[in-house]
C-alpha positions in Angstrom: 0.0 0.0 0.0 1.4 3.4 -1.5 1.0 6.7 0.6 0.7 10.0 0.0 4.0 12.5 0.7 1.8 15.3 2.5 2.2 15.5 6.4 -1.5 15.2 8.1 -2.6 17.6 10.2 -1.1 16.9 14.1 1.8 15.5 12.1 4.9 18.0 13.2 3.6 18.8 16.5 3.8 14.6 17.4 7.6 14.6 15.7 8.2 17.6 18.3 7.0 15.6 21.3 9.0 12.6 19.8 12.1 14.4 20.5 10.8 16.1 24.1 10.2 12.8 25.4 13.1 11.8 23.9 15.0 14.5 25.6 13.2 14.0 29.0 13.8 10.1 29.0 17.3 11.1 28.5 17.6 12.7 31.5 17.1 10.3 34.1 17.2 13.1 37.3 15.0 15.8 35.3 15.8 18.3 32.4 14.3 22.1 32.8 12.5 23.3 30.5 15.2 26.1 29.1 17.5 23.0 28.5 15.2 20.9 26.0 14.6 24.0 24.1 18.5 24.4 23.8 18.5 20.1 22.7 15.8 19.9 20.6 16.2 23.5 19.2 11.9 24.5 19.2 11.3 27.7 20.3 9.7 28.4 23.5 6.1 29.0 22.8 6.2 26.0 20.6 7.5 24.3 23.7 5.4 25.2 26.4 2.2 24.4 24.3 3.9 20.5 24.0 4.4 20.6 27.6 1.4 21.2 28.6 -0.3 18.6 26.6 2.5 16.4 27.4 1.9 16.5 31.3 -1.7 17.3 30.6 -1.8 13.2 29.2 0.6 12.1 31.7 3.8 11.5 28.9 6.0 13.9 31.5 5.8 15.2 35.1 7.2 18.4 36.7 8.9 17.4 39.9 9.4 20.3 42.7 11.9 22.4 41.1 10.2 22.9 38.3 12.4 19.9 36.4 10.7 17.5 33.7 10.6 14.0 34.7 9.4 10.7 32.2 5.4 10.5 33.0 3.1 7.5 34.4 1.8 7.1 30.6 5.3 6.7 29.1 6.0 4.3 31.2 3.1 1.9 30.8 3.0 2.3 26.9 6.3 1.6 26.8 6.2 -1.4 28.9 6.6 -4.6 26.4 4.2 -7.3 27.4 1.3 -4.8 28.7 1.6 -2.0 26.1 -1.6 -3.3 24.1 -3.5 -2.7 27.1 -2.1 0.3 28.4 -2.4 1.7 24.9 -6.0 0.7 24.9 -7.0 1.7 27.8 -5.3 5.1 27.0 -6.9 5.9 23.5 -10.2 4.9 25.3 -9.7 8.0 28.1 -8.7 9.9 25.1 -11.9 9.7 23.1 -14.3 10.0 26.2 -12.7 13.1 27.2 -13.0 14.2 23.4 -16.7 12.9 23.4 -17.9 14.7 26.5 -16.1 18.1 25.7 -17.4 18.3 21.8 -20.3 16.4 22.4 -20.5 13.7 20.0 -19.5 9.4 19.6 -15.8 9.7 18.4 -14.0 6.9 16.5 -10.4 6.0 15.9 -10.2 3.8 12.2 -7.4 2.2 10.6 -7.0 0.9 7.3 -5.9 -2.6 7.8 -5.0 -5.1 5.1 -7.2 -2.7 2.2 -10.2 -2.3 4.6 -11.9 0.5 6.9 -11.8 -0.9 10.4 -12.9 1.0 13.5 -10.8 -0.3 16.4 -12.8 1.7 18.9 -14.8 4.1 19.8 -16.6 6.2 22.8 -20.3 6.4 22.8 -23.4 7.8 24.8 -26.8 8.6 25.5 -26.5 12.4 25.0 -24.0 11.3 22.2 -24.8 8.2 20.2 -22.9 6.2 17.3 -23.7 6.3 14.0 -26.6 2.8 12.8 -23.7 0.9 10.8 -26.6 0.3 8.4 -24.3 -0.4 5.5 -20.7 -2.4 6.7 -18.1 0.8 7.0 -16.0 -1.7 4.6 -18.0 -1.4 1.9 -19.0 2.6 2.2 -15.7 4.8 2.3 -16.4 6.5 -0.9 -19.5 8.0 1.7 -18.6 8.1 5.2 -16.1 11.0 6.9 -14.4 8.0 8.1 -13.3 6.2 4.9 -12.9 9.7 2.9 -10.4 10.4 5.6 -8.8 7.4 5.2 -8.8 7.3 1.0 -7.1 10.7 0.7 -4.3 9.7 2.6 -4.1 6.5 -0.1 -2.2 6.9 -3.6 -4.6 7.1 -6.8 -3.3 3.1 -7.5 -4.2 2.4 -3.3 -7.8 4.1 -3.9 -8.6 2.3 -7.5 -7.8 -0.5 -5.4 -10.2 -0.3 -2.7 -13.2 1.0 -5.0 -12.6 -1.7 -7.7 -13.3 -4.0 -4.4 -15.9 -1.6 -2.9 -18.3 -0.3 -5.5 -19.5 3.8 -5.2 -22.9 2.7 -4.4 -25.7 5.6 -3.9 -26.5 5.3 -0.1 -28.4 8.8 0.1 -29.0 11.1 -2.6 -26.0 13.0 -1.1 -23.8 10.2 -2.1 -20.8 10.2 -4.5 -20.7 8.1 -7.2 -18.8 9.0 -9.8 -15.1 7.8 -8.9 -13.6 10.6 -10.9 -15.9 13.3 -9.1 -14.8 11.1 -5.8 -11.1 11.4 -6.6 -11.0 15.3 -7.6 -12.7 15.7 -4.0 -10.3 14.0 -2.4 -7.4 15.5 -3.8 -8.5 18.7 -3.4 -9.0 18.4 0.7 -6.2 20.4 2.4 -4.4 17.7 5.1 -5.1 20.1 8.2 -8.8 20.7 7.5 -11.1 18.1 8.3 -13.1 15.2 5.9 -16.7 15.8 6.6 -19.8 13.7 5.9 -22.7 15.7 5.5 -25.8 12.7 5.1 -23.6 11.1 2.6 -23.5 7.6 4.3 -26.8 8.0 6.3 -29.8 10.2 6.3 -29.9 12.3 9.7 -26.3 11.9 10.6 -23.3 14.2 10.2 -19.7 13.6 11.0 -16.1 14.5 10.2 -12.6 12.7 10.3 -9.2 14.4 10.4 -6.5 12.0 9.4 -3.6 10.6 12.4 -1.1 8.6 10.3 2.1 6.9 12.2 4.3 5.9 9.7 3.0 3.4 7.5 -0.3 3.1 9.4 -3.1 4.9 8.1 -5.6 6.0 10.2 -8.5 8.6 11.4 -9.8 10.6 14.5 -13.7 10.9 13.7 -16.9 12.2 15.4 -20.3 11.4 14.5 -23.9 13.6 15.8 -27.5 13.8 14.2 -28.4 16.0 11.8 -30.3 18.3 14.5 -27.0 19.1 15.6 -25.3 19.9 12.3 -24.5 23.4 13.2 -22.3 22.6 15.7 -20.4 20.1 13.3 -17.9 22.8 12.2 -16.9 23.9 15.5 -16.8 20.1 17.0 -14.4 19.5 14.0 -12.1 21.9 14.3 -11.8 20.8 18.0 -11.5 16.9 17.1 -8.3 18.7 14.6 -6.7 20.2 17.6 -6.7 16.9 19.7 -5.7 14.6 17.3 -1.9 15.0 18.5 -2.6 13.2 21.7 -4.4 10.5 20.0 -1.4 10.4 17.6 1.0 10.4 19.7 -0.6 7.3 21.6 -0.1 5.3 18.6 3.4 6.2 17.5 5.3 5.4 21.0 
C-alpha cells in the first residue's frame, strides 16, 4: 500500500513531542524546560504548548523544582508485554474526554489489510454512534471515516479499494462518480477536516481528520445527528486540535 507525501494535520507537532520525550527520557534526574529547548532546538512557545499537553496526558511530570521527569503514561506504553493494554485503555480515556467536551460518539479507524476498520470508539446517550446500516467496509467512498482514510491513499491504493468496494448511492447525497470522488479527495487540504454531511446515512453528520504513524493509516472521527449539524464545524475543528494526543498514543 502506497501513501501520499503530505504530512497530516497533528503530524509535526507529534515529531516535536517525539524528540521532548526523547530528551526528558534522556535525562534520568529531570531536564528544565530552558535545556530541551536548547537540545531539541523548538522555540519556546512552541514548547510550552507540547508541555502542557505532554503533562496534561501524563507522557511527563514536573517534579518540585520545576524539572521534567518521564510521566506514568510513558512508562506503561512503553512497557513490552502490557503495552496493548495500556495503549487501549489510554486511547479509550482519550476519546471519552474528546466525546464529552465536543459532544459527540468519536472513533479511531485504521486501514488494515485494504479495509476501513474502527478499532474503537466512545459512545453515549447524550452522544450516540452512528446505525452501521451499511458495513463501514464497503462505504468509504460515503462516510467521513473512509474519505479520511482514501485521501491519505495513492490514486493506484484508492482504485484498489473501489474496484473491491463499488460507489454505491446510499443517500441522494452520495458520491458516485469515482472521478468526481477522486478530484474531491485531492482537493481536501491535510489540516482541515473530511466531513460527511448525510452522505452515508440520512440524519447523521460527521467529520474525520487523518492521524497517520508511519506506515499506518488512520482517522480521529466524530459522528452527531443532523439536528446538531450546526455545531459540526466547531466540533471538527476541536477533534483537529486533539488529534496529536491520540497520535502520539499510537506512534510510542
Amino acid at each position: 500500500m502506497a501513501l501520499k507525501p503530505e504530512p497530516t494535520a497533528p503530524f509535526h507537532s507529534v515529531q516535536y513531542a517525539l524528540r521532548v520525550l526523547e530528551t526528558v527520557a534522556k535525562h534520568g534526574d529531570g531536564v528544565t524546560d530552558v535545556q530541551i529547548a536548547r537540545e531539541t532546538s523548538l522555540p519556546v512557545g512552541s514548547l510550552s504548548q507540547l508541555l502542557l499537553m505532554l503533562r496534561r496526558e501524563g507522557y511527563v511530570e514536573q517534579v518540585a523544582d520545576g524539572a521534567y521527569v518521564v510521566g506514568e503514561s510513558l512508562v506503561l506504553l512503553g512497557s513490552g508485554g502490557d503495552n496493548k493494554q495500556a495503549l487501549s485503555g489510554k486511547l479509550q480515556r482519550i476519546l471519552t474526554e474528546i466525546r464529552d467536551s465536543v459532544g459527540a460518539a468519536v472513533y479511531i479507524s485504521r486501514y488494515i489489510d485494504g479495509e476501513v476498520k474502527i478499532t474503537q470508539y466512545v459512545d453515549g446517550p447524550r452522544a450516540p454512534k452512528v446505525n452501521e446500516w451499511v458495513d463501514f467496509r464497503s462505504a468509504a467512498h460515503a462516510s467521513a471515516v473512509g474519505k479520511c482514510l482514501l485521501t491519505q491513499l495513492d490514486h493506484n491504493g484508492r482504485r484498489d479499494h473501489l474496484s473491491r468496494h463499488k460507489t454505491a448511492r446510499l443517500t441522494s447525497r452520495t458520491i458516485t462518480n469515482e472521478r468526481v470522488l477522486f478530484t474531491k479527495l485531492d482537493n481536501q487540504p491535510p489540516t482541515v477536516p473530511v466531513l460527511d454531511l448525510q452522505e452515508y446515512a440520512v440524519g447523521t453528520v460527521c467529520a474525520a481528520v487523518p492521524i497517520t504513524a508511519g506506515q499506518a493509516v488512520g482517522c480521529l472521527a466524530l459522528s452527531m445527528p443532523i439536528e446538531h449539524a450546526h455545531r459540526l464545524r466547531q466540533a471538527a475543528d476541536a477533534l483537529n486540535r486533539k488529534a496529536a494526543p491520540v497520535l502520539l498514543s499510537l506512534t510510542i
